[in-house]
C-alpha positions as CSV (number, residue, x, y, z in Angstrom):
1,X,20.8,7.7,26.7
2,X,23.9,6.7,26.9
3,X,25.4,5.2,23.5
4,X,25.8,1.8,24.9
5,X,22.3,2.0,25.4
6,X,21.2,3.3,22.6
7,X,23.2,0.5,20.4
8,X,21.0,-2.2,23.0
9,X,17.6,-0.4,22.1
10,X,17.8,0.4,18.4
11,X,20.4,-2.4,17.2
12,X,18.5,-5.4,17.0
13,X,15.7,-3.5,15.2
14,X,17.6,-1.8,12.5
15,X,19.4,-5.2,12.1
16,X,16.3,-6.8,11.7
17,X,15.1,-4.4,9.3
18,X,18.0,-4.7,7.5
19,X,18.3,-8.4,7.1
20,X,14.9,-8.8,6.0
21,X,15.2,-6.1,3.3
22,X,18.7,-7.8,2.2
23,X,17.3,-10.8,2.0
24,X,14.6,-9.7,-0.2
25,X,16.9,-7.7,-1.9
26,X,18.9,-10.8,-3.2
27,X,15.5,-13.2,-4.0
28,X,13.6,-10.8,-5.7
29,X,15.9,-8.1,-6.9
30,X,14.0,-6.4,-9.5
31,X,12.0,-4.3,-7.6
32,X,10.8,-0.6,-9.3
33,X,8.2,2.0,-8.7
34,X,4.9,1.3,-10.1
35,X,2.9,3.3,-12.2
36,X,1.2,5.3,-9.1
37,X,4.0,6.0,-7.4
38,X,5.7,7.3,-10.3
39,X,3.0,9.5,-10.8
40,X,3.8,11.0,-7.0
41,X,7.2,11.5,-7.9
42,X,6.1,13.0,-11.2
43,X,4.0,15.6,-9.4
44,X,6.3,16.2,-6.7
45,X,8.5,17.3,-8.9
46,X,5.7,19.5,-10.7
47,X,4.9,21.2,-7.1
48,X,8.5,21.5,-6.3
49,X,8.7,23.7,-9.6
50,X,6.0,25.5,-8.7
51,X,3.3,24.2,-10.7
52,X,0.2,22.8,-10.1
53,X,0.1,18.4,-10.5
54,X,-1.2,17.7,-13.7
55,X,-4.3,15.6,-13.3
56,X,-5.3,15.3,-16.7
57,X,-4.4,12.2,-18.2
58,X,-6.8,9.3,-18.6
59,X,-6.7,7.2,-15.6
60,X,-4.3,9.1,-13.2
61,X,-4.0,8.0,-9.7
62,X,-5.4,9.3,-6.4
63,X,-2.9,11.6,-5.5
64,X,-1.9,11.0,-1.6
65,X,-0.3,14.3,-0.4
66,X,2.2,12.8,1.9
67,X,4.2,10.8,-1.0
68,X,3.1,13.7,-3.1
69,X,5.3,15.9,-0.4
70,X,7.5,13.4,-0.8
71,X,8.3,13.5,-4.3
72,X,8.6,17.5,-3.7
73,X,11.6,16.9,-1.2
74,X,13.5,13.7,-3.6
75,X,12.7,15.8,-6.7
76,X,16.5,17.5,-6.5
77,X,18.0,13.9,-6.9
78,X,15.8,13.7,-10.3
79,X,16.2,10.5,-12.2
80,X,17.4,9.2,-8.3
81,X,14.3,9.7,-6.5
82,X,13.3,6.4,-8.4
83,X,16.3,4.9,-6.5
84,X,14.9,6.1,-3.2
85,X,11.4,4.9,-3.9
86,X,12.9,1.8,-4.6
87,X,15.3,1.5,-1.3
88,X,12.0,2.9,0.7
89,X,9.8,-0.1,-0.8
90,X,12.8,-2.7,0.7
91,X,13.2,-0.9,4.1
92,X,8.9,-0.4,3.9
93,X,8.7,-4.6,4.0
94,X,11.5,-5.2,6.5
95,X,9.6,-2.8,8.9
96,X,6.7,-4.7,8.2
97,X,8.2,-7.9,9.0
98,X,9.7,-6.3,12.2
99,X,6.2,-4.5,13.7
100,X,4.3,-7.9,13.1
101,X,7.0,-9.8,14.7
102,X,7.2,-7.5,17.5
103,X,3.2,-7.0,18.1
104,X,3.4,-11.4,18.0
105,X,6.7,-11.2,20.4
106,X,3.7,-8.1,22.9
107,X,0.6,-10.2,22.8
108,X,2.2,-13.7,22.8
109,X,5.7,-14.6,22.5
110,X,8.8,-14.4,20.3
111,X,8.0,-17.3,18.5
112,X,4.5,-16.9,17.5
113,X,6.3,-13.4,16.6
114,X,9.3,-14.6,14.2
115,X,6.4,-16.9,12.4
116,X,4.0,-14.3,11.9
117,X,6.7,-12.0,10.0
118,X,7.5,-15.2,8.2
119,X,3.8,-15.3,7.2
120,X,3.5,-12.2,5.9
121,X,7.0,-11.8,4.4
122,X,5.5,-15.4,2.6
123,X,2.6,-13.6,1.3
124,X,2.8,-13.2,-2.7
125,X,0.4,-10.5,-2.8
126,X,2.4,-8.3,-0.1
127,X,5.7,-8.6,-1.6
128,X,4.1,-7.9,-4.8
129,X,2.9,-5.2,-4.1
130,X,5.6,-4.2,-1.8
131,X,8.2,-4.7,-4.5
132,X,6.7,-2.6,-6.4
133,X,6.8,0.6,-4.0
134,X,3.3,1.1,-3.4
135,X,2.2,3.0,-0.7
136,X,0.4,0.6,1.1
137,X,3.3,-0.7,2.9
138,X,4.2,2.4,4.2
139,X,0.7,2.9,5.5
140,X,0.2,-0.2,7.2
141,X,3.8,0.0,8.8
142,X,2.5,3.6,10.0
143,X,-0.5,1.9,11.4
144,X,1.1,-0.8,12.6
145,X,3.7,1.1,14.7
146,X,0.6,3.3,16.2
147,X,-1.0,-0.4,17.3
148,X,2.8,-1.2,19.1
149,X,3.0,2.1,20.5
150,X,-0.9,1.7,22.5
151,X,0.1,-2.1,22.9
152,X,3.2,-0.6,24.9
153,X,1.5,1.6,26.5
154,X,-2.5,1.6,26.9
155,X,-3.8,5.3,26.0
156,X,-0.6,6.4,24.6
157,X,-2.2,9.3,23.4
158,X,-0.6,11.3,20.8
159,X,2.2,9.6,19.1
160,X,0.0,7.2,18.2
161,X,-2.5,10.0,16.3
162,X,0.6,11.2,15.0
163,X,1.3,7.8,13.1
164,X,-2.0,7.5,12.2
165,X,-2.5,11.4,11.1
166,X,0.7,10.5,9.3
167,X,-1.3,7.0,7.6
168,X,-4.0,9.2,7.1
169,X,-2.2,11.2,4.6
170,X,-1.6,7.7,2.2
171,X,-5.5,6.2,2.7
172,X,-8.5,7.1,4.4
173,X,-8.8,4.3,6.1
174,X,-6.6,5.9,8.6
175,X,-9.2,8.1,9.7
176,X,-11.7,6.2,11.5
177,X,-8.6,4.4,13.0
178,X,-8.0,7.9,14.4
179,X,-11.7,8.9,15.6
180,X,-12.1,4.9,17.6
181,X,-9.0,5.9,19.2
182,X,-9.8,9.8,19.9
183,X,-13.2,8.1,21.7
184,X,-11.3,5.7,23.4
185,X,-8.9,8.3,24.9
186,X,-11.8,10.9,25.4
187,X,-14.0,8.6,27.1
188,X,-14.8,6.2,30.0
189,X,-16.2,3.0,29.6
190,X,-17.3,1.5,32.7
191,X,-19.4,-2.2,32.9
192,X,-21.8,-2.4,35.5
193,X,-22.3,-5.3,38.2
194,X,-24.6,-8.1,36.9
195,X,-26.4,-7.5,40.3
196,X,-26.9,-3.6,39.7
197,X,-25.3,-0.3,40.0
198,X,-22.6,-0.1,42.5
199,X,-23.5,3.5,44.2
200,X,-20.4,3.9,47.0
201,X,-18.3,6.0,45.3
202,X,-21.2,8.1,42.7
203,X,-20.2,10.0,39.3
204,X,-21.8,12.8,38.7
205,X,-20.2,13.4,35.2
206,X,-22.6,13.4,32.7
207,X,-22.9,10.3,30.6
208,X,-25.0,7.7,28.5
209,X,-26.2,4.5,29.3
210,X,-26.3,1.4,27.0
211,X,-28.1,-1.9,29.0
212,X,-24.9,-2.6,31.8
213,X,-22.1,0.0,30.0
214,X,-21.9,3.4,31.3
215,X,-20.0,6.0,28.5
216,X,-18.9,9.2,30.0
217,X,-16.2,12.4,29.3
218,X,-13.5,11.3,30.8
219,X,-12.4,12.3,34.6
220,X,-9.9,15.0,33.2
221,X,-12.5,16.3,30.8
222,X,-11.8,19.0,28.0
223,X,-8.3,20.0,28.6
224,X,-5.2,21.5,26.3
225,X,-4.1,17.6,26.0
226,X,-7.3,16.6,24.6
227,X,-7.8,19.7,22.0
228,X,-3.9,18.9,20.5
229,X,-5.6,15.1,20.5
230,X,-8.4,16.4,18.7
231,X,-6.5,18.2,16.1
232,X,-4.3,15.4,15.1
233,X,-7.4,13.5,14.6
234,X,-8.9,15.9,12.5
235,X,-5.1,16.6,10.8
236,X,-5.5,13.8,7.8
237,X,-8.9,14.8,6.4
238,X,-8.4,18.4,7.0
239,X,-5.1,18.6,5.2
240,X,-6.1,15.9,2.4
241,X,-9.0,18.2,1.5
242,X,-7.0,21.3,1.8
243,X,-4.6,19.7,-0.9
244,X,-6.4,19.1,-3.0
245,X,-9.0,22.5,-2.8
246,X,-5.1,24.2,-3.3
247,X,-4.6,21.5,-6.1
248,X,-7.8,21.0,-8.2
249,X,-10.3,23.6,-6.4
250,X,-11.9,20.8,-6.2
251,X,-12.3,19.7,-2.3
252,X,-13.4,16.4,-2.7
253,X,-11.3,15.4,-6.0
254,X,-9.6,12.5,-4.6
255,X,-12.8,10.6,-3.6
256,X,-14.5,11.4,-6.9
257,X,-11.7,10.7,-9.0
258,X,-11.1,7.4,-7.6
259,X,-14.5,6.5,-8.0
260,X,-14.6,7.7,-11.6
261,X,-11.4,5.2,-12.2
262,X,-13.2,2.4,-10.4
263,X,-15.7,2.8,-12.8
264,X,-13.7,2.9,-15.8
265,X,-11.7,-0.2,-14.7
266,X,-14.7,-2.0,-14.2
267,X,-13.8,-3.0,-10.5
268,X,-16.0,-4.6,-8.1
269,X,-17.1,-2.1,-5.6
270,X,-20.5,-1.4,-3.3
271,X,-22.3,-2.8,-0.6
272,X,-23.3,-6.2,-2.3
273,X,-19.5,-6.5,-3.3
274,X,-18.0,-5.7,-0.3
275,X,-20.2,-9.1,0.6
276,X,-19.4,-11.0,-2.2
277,X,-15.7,-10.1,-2.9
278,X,-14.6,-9.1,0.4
279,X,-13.9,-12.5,1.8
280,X,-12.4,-13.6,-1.3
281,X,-10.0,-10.5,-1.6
282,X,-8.7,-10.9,2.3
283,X,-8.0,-15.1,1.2
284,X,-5.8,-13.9,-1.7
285,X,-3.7,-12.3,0.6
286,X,-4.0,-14.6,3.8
287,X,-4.3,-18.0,1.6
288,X,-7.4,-20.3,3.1
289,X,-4.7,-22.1,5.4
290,X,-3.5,-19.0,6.6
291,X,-7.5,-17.6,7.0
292,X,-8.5,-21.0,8.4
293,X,-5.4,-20.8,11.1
294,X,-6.5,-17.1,11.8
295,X,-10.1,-18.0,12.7
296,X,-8.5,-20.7,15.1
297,X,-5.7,-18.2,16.8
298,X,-8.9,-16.1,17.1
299,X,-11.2,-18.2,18.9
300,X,-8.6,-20.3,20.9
301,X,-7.1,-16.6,22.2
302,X,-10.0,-15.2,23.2
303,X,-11.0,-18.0,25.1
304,X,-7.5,-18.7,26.6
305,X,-6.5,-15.2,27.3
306,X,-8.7,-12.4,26.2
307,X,-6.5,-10.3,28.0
308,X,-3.7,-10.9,25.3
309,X,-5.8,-11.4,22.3
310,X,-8.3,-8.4,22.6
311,X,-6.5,-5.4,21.6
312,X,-5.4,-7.4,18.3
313,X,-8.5,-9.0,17.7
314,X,-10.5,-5.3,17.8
315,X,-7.5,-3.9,15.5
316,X,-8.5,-6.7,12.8
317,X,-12.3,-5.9,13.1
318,X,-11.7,-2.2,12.8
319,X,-9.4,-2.4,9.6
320,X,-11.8,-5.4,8.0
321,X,-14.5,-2.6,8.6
322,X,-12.8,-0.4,7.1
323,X,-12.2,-1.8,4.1
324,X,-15.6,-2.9,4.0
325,X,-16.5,1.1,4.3
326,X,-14.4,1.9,1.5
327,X,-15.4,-0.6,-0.7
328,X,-19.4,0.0,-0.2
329,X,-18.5,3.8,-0.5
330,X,-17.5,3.3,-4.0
331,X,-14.0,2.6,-3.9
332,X,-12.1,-0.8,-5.6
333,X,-12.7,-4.3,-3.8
334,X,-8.8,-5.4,-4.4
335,X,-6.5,-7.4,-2.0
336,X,-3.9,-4.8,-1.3
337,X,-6.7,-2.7,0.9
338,X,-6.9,-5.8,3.3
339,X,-3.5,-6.7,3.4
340,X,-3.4,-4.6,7.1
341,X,-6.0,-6.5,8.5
342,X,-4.4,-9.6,7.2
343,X,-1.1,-8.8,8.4
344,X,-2.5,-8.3,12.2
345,X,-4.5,-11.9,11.3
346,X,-1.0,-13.7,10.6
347,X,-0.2,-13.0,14.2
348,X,-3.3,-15.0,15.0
349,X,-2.6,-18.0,12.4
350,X,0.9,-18.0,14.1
351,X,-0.7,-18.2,17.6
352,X,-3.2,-21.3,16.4
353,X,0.4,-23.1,15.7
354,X,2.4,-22.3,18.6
355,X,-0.2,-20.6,21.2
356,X,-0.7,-24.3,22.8
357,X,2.9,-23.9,24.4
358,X,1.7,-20.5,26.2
359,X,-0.9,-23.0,28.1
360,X,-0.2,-25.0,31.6
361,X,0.2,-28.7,31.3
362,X,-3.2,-30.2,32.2
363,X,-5.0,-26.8,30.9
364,X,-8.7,-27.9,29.3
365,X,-7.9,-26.3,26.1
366,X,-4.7,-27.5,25.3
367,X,-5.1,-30.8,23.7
368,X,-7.4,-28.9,21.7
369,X,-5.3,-26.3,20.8
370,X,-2.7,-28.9,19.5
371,X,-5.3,-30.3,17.5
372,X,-6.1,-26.7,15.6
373,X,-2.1,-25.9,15.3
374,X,-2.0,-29.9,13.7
375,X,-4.6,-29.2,11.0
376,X,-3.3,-25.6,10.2
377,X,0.1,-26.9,9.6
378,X,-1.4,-29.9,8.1
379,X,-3.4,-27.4,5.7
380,X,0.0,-25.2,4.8
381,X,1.9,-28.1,4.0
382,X,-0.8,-29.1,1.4
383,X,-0.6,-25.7,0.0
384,X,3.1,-25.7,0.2
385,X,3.2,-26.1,-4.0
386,X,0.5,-23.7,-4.4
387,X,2.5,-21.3,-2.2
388,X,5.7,-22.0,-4.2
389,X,4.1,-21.3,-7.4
390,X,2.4,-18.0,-6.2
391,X,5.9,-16.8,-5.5
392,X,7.8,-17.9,-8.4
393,X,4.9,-15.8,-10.2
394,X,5.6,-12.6,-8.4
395,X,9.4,-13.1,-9.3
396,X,8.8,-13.6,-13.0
397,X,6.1,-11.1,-13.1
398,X,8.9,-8.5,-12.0
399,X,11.5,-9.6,-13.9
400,X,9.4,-9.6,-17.0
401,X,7.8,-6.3,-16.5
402,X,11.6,-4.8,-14.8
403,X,12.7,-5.9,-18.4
404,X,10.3,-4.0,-20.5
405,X,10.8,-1.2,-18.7
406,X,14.2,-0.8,-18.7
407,X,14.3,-1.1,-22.1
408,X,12.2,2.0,-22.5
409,X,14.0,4.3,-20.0
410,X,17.3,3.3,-22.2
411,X,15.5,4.7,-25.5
412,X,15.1,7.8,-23.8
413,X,18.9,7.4,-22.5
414,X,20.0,7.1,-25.7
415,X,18.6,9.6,-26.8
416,X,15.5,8.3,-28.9
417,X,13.2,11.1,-27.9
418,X,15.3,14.3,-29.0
419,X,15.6,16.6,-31.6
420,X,18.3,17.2,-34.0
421,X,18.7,20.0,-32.3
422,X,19.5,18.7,-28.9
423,X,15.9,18.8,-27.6
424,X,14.6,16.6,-24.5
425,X,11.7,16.0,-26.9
426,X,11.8,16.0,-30.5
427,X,7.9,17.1,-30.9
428,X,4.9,16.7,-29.3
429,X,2.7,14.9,-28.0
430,X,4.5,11.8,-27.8
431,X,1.9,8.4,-28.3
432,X,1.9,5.3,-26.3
433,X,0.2,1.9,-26.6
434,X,-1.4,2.5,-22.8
435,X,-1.3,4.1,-19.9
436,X,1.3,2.3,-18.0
437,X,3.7,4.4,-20.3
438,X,2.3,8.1,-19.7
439,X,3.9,8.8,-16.2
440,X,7.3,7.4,-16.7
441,X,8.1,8.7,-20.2
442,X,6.3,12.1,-18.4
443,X,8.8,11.3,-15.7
444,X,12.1,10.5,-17.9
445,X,11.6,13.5,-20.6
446,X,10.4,16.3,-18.0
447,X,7.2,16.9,-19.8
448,X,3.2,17.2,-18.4
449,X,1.6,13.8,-18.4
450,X,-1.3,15.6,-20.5
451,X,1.4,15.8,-23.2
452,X,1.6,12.0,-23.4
453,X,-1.1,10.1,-25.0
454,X,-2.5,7.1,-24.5
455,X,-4.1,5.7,-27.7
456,X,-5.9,2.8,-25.4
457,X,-8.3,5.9,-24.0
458,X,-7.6,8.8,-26.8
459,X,-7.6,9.6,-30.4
460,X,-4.6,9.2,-32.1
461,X,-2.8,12.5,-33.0
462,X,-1.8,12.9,-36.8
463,X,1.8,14.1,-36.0
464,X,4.7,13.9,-33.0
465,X,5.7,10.9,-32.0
466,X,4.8,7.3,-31.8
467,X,5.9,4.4,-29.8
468,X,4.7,1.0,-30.4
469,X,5.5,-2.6,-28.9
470,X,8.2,-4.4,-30.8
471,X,6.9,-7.9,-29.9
472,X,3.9,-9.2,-28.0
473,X,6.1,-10.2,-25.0
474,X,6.3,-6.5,-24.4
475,X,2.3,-5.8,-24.3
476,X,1.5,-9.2,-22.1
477,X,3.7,-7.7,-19.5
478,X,2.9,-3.9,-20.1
479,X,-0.7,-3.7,-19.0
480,X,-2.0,-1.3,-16.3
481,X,-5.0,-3.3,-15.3
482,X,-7.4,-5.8,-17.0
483,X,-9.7,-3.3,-17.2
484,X,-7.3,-1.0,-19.6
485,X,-7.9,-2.3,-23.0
486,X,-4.5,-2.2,-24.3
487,X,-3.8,-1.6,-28.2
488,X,-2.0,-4.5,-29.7
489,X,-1.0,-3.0,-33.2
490,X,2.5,-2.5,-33.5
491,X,1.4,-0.3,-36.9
492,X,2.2,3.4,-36.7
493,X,-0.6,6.1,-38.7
494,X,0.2,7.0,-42.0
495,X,2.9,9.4,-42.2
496,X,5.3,8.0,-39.5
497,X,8.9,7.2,-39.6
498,X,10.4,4.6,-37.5
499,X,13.1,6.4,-35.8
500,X,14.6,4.1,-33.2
501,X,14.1,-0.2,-32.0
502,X,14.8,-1.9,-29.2
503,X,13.9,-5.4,-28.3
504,X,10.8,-4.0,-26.5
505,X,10.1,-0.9,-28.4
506,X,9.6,0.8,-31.6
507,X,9.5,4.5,-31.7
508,X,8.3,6.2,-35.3
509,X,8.3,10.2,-35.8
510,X,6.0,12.3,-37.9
511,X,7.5,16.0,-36.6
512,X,7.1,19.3,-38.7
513,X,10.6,19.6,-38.2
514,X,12.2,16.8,-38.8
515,X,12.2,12.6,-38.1
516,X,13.2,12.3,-34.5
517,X,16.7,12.4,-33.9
518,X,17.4,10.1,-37.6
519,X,19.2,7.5,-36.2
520,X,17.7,3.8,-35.5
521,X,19.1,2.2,-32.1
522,X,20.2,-1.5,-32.8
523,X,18.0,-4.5,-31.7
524,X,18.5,-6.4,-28.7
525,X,17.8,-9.7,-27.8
526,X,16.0,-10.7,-24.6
């Protein structure tokens, strides 16, 4: 390609993308790493040095071996690989916003396209979480480029395993995404006449029969293209389990591990769940307007023209069932696993508005259509302050919990932690109220996250150090999850020395070789 060209084909994307992530950039500009993906850089770090992660404290993450990887290659930039899991959380939501638009501008048209971004750049629960660099947004902009790719271009093949082998190495869900689409490529499907089997041109390929549909190898049959096709099918569980038999000798670690936090959080999870909770986990994200307007763009699209609709409308049904898979396996019920199926939704709740236009004057179904678009923009304009004060939330939730951070990464910068004798660490192991704190202090002072201990799950140690909450401001916005029962004494054991204050932390010392680093920062006020 010539460069001309390639400005005409990659320019308006990467502006896009680029716009989007400014813009959220100057509304919500405290964005930071949350505590699992500061646990990935954490162990990145640990396998870049040669060392095996440290899994041992209370209530670590599932590690997920591509941002594991990941961590490995940043881990040279040190305290800067934050920075780039921050700038990858922006640039992660203006892809988003671009792939939905884009899939909206394939099945329908560029406007039902620019809303549906708008709709899910809207959503408080995806810029939440989005904000806060976790990895779903990266998967489901993995996933979501796979769907554009086969959208493009029907039976793609293997770029679009290669996404989703990709996806399949952040959640699991990824995986049956990649065997429906291995059986889709590796077989024909072919519907019978209602008035019986057509028999001029006979198959002798060996097949099954369900009622009308015939399911046979397909007409190449087992070739070189299919066993590469195979592989990358097979490439995310295969190489998840293999890191984590290299990691733990332990297979099957990630699934038991995440089940065993489930547990300890208390989270809804199992077949009954999935039931109960499901529908009310995919609203949280969607809003009911915005579920209501997607049951409309469904039915009304379908009807109008399948054609368009189907290959979106299967994509929703196969990540809905697989969260519900997840969720009855024994995994957590929470709204950031349906947030893919709810951002492929929005492109239907977009059509239910604007899909009427796509119609010929005088067409049955357009009167009716205008009817659905007036009550789903009748619905979001009722929700309007709802919506406003979902996202004023999500702004003071980060600013509040950016603040409380910050305020413990500058006791370590200042030099809280050390020893008189220039030490990273004065003594160990250091204590913390919960643990939100145990990955980044791991993180900011080099040390194991075993060596930090978290006095919500553990026993208090009788020496090293101790940090506390200076006010309750700091532990309201310092929890992990409702399910971590956070200490809210701010008194140190018997024997401790306060050694350093901030307006959001205390830190007290009870080393063998001396109090911290004997000096007491000054206050601050918020």
């Amino acid at each position: 390609m010539t460069s001309s060209n390639r400005l005409r084909s990659w320019g308006p994307p990467l502006a896009f993308i680029a716009v989007v992530s400014a813009v959220l950039l100057a509304i919500f500009p405290k964005g930071f790493p949350n505590y699992d993906t500061i646990y990935y850089l954490l162990w990145g770090r640990e396998i870049a040095d040669g060392l095996s992660p440290d899994y041992g404290a209370p209530l670590a993450p599932t590690p997920h071996p591509l941002y594991d990887l990941l961590g490995a290659i940043v881990s040279p930039l040190g305290d800067g690989s934050i920075t780039v899991a921050v700038v990858l959380a922006y640039v992660s939501l203006g892809l988003l916003a671009w792939l939905v638009y884009r899939l909206g501008e394939e099945w329908f048209d560029r406007p039902i396209g620019f809303l549906a971004a708008f709709l899910v750049m809207t959503s408080a629960p995806v810029l939440s979480n989005g904000l806060r660099a976790y990895i779903d947004i990266p998967y489901m902009v993995l996933c979501l480029a796979a769907l554009l790719i086969e959208t493009k271009r029907p039976k793609a093949g293997w770029p679009v395993l290669a996404l989703l082998a990709l996806a399949g190495l952040l959640r699991p869900e990824a995986w049956l995404f990649a065997g429906f689409y291995f059986l889709w490529l590796a077989l024909d499907f072919h519907l019978a006449p209602k008035d019986g089997p057509d028999d001029s041109a006979p198959d002798r390929r060996a097949g099954v029969n369900l009622g009308r549909l015939r399911i046979q190898l397909r007409e190449s049959g087992i070739d070189r293209n299919l066993v590469l096709m195979a592989c990358l099918t097979a490439a995310g569980p295969v190489i998840w389990v293999l890191f984590d038999l290299v990691t733990t000798s332990n297979p099957l670690y990630s699934f038991t591990g995440t089940r065993e936090t489930v547990e300890t959080l208390e989270r809804d999870t199992g077949p009954l769940d999935v039931i109960i909770y499901g529908p009310r986990r995919l609203g949280e994200v969607m809003q009911w307007p915005g579920m209501v307007g997607a049951l409309f763009g469904v039915l009304l699209t379908l009807r109008a023209m399948p054609k368009r609709a189907s290959i979106g409308v299967i994509s929703a049904v196969l990540a809905l069932i697989a969260f519900a898979l997840m969720g009855a396996s024994g995994l957590a019920i929470i709204p950031r696993y349906t947030m893919l199926a709810a951002a492929i939704l929005f492109i239907f709740t977009a059509a239910a508005v604007l899909g009427w236009r796509l119609l010929e004057p005088g067409h049955k179904l357009r009167r009716i259509w205008q009817v659905a678009a007036a009550i789903t923009v009748a619905l979001w304009l009722v929700w309007l302050p709802n919506q406003y004060d979902l996202l004023k939330t999500v702004d003071t939730d980060l600013s509040d919990q950016a603040l409380v951070e910050s305020d413990l990464e500058a006791m370590v910068d200042d030099g809280a932690f050390a020893g008189p004798g220039g030490e990273q660490v004065a003594c160990l192991p250091i204590s913390v109220p919960n643990h939100r704190a145990v990955p980044r202090l791991a993180f900011w002072l080099e040390v194991r996250p075993s060596e930090v201990i978290s006095v919500a799950a553990e026993e208090q140690p009788s020496d090293g150090l101790f940090l506390a909450p200076a006010r309750d401001f700091t532990v309201e916005n310092f929890i992990l999850d409702p399910g971590d029962e956070t200490r809210t004494t701010t008194e140190p054991p018997h024997g401790f020395e306060e050694v350093a204050r901030n307006r959001s932390w205390v830190l007290y010392s009870n080393c063998a070789g001396g109090a911290g680093n004997g000096s007491i920062a000054p206050t601050t006020s918020p």
